[in-house]
N, C-alpha and C positions, 0 to 999 in steps of 0.2 A: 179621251185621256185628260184628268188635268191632276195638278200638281198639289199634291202634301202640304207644301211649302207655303199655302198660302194662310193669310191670316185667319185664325180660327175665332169665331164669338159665338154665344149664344143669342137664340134667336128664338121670335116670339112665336108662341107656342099657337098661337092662333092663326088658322089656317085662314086664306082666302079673304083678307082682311078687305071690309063693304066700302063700297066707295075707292078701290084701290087696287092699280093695276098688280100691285105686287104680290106674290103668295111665298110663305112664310110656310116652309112648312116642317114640321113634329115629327122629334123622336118615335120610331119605329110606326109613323104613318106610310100607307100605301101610295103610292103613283105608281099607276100601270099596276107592274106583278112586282115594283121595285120595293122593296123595306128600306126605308129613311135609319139614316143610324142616329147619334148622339150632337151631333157639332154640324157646323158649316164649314166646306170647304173653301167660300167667299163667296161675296156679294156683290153687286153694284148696280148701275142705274139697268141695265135690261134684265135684273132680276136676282136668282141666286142657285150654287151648288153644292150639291149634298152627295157625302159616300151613301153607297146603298149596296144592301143584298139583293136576289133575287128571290121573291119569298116562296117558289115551288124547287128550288133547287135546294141539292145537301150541298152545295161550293161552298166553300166561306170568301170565293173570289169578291172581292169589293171594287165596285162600279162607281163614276163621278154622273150624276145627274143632275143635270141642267135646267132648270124650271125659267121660263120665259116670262118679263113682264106678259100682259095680255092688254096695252096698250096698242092699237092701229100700227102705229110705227114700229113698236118693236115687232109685232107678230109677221107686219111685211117686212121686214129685215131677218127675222128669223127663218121665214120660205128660201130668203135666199143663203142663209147659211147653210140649209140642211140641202139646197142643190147643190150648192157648191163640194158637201162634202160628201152627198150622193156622186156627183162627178170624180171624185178623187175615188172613192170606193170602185166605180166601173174603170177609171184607167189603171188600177192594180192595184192604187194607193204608194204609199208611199212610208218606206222606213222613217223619215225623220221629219212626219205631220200627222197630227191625230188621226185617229180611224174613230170613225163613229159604228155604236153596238145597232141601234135602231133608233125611232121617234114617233112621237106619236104625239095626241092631245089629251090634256087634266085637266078638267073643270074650266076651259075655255084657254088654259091656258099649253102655250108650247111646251114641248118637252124634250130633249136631245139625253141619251144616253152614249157615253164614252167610257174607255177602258181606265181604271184611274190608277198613277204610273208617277213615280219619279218627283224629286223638290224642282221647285221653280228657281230658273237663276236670281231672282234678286235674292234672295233667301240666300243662295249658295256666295252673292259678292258681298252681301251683307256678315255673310260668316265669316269674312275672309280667309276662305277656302278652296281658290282658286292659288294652283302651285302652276308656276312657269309657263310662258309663253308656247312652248308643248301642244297642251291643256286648253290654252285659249285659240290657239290654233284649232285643233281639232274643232272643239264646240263651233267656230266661225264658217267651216267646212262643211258642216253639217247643217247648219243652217244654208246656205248658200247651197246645198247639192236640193234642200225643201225650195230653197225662191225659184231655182228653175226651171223645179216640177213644175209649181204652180202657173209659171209666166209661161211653158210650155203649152199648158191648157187654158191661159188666158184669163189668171185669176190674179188679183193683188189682194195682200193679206191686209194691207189698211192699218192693222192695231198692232205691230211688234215691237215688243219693249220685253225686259229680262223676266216679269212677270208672266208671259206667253213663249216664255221657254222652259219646257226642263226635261232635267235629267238625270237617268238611273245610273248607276255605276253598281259595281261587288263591295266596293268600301261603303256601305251606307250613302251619306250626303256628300261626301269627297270625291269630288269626278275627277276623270283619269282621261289619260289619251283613248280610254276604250269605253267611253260612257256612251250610253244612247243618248241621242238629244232631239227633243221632237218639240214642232211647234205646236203649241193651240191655242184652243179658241179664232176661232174662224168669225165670229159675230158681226165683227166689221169688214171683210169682207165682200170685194165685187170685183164683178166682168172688168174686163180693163177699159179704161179711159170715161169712166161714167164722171160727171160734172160735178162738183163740189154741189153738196146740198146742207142744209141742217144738222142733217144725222150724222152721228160721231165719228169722228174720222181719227185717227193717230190720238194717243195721247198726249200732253203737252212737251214733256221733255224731250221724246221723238218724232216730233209734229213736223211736217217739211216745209217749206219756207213757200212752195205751192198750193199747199195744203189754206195755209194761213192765209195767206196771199188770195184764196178764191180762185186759182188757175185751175185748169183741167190737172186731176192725180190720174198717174199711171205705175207701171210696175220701179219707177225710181224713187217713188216715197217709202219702199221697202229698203231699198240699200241706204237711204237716208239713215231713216231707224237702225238700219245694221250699223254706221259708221258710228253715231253714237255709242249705241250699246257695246261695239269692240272698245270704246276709250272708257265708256265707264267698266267691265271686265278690269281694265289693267288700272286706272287712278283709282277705283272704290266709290267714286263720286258720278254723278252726273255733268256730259260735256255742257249742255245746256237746262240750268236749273230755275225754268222761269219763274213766276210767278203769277205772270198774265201775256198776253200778246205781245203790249210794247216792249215788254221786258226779252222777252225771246227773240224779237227782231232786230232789238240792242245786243243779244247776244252775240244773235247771225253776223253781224257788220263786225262785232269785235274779232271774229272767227275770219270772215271772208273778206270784210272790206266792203264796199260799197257797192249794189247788182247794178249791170246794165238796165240805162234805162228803157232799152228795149223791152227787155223781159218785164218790169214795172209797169207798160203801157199795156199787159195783156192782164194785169190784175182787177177784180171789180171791187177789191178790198181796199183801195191803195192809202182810204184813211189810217190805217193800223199804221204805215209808214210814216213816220218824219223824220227831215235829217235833222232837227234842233235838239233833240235828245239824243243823238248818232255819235258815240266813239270811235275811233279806228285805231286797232290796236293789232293786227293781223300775226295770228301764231301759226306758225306750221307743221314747226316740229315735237311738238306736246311731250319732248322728251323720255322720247320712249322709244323699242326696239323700232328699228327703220321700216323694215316690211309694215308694221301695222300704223306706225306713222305714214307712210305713202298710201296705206288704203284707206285709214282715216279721212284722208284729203281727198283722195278720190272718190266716196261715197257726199263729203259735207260740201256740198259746190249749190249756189245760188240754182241757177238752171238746171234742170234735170236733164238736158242736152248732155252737158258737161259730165254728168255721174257717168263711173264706170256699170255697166251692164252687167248681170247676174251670169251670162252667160258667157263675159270675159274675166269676171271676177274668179268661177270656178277655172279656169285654167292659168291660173295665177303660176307662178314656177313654187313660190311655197306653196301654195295650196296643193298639188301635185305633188310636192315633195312627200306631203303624209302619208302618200301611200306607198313611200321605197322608204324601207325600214332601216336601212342602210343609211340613211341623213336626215333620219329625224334624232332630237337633242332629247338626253336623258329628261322624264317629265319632273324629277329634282330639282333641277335650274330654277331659281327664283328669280322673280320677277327684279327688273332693275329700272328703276324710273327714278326721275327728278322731281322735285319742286315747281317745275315749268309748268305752266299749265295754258 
């Protein structure tokens, strides 16, 4: 499954470009038994996605196909997406994380097929289209019921940010307390506790301060990612909008204040750090509903010791609240926030 919502360009019509892990591929060309449609779904460094038919069926059901760089690295990162979400398919799968259709290999290069479904949240907070605290409730719920699938089966998703979320609703793009919300793109992706390597890890705005730092990631670079993405949900903005490393680590310190040097001495990174460029400006309450300020705080914490766990996050007393119909707040309620930031 992946999302409508994303940016649409035109793309060069030539296939399997020489010299070049990337493949580009053409209006109503073949992969597999799949028909290539008109547009790109989006692109990036391990490759790009395209709606497609299925060319021996009469469905007009449209598919999201995944075409893999066929670069070393991507292709062995690619093994491990498609185990990863071979294992999610043997343990039942799961309501609110892709399901993968099949995969197979193109002309050297990988291929993942997904069911294609729903706009992606940045699209939806970019519209400002998100009504009441409700609304972001739920979606936070739903994501959170997918992290402990995953950590159930020993998987950290690695890359979550609003673009690797979306969701369907009956209103078109306007999601409701009753929207589906499913994660994807699995691409980054791994077993739990594997060692920081080269390969891409978190994007920059929800990149974990572990991450960056060179420490071993585990399943609390996930709720990292989550704490952001609930403040950007309710401000419009990103909590942390770097531009490079130091800038994000200036972030962190304005956010948190300054980490133990404990947890610093387990970094192999620790040139990224210095305190001559270090503000300390510690905000806590980002002026905004309480419950999502306290969970903010307890996902954005230096040490991943200190993060709340996925699997005491879903027994939150609000989280639990959405499912007794009886105290949940009409999804009308508009959001109420400050200037604080």
């Amino acid at each position: 499954m992946f999302s409508t919502g994303g940016i649409s360009k035109k793309h060069n019509t030539k296939s399997c470009l020489k010299n070049s892990s990337q493949y580009n591929a053409s209006k109503d060309e073949l992969i597999g038994n799949y028909k290539i449609g008109s547009y790109s779904l989006g692109s990036g460094a391990f490759g790009g996605v395209y709606p497609a038919t299925k060319a021996d069926s009469d469905s007009d059901e449209i598919v999201a196909v995944k075409i893999i760089n066929n670069g070393e690295n991507y292709v062995r990162q690619s093994k491990i997406e498609v185990l990863i979400l071979d294992l999610i398919k043997k343990k039942g799968g799961n309501p609110n994380i892709v399901n993968m259709i099949e995969t197979f290999e193109h002309l050297s290069h990988p291929v993942i097929i997904f069911e294609l479904h729903g706009v992606n949240l940045y699209r939806v907070i970019k519209n400002q289209l998100l009504v009441g605290y409700t609304v972001i409730k739920h979606i936070i719920k739903n994501i959170l019921d997918a992290l402990d699938f995953l950590k159930t089966n020993l998987i950290v998703h690695s890359d979550l940010k609003p673009e690797n979320i979306v969701l369907k609703s009956k209103n078109n793009e306007i999601p409701d307390s009753g929207s589906i919300v499913k994660i994807i793109d699995l691409g980054s992706a791994m077993f739990n506790k594997r060692k920081i390597s080269n390969f891409y890890m978190q994007t920059r705005y929800y990149r974990s301060p572990e991450v960056v730092l060179n420490i071993t990631a585990s399943y609390p670079i996930d709720m990292w990612s989550l704490g952001c993405i609930v403040y950007e949900m309710i401000k419009k903005l990103p909590l942390f909008p770097a531009k490079n490393t130091n800038e994000l680590i200036n972030y962190f310190t304005s956010q948190m204040g300054l980490p133990q040097y404990e947890y610093l001495e387990k970094s192999t990174n620790k040139n990224c750090y210095r305190k001559d460029f270090i503000r300390t400006i510690t905000v806590k309450n980002y002026g905004i509903d309480k419950d999502m300020a306290s969970f903010i705080n307890s996902c954005i914490c230096w040490d991943p010791k200190d993060r709340i766990d996925v699997s005491n996050a879903v027994n939150l007393e609000w989280v639990k609240e959405l499912d007794d119909p009886t105290k949940q707040q009409p999804i009308t309620k508009r959001l109420k926030v400050t200037s604080e930031v």
